[in-house]
N, C-alpha and C positions, 0 to 999 in steps of 0.2 A: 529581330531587331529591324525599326525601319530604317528605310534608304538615307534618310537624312540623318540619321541617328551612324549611320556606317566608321564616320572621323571620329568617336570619340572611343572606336577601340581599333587598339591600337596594329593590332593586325590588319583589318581595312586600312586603317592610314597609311600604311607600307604600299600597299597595290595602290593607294590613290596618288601617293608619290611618285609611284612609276610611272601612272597613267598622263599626268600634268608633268613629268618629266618630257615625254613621248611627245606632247602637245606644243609643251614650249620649246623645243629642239624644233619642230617642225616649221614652228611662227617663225622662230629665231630668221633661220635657213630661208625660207621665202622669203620675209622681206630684207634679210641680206642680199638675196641675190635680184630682189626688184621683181619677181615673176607672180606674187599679187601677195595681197594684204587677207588674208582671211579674216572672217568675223566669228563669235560666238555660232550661229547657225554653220559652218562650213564645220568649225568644231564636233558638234552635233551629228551631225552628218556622218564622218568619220567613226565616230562613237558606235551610231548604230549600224556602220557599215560593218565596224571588227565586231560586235557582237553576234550578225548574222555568217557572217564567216567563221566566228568558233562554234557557230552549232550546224557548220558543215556549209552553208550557201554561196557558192557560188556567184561572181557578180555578173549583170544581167546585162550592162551597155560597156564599151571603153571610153576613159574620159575621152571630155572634146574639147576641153580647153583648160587652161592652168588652173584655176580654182579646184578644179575638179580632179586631176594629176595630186593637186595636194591633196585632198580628201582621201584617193585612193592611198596616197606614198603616206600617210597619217595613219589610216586604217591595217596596212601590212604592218608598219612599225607598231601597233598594238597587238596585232597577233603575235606576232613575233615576241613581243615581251612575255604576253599571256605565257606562249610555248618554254619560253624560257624559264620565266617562273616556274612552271610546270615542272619544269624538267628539273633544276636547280635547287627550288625550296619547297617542291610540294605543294604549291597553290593550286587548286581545284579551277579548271576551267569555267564550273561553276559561280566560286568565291569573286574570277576578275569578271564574271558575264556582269553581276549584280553592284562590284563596283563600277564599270560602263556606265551602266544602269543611273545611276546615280551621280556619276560623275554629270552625265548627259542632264537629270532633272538640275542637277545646281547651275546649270548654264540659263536655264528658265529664269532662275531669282537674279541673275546679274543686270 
């Protein structure tokens, strides 16, 4: 199945639920608290930062300023879901790598 094909079954669509869950709790939370407005790209960002961390990477600088705090604090909260799912329902670390994946590419078409 390709990536953009992922929504119209319905298993994908549960992990891409959680992922846009993850995403808009995050947006929510910053710009309630005024500490900045992220864009689609910070989005993104995030995305591929929990994908390199579920196949073990480690991150390379500490953020330096609040956009960047949110990318990271964006990025554990996807792992964190990943794990959980994992642990909870059985979703293959794999299954959420590729929903990322995609998640990430429909951020391109916006």
């Amino acid at each position: 199945m390709a990536k953009h094909d992922l929504m119209k079954d319905p298993y994908f669509a549960g992990i891409f639920f959680r992922v846009e869950s993850c995403i808009a709790a995050a947006d929510k939370e910053a710009r309630d608290a005024g500490t900045c407005i992220p864009k689609d790209s910070a989005a993104k960002s995030a995305l591929r930062k929990a994908k390199l961390a579920l196949g073990g990477k480690k991150p390379v600088k500490p953020p330096k300023d609040a956009l960047e705090v949110w990318i990271v604090g964006l990025s554990d909260s996807l792992v964190r879901t990943s794990r959980e799912m994992e642990r909870d329902e059985g979703v293959p670390r794999s299954a959420f790598s590729w929903t990322l994946d995609a998640a990430c590419d429909s951020l391109d078409y916006c």
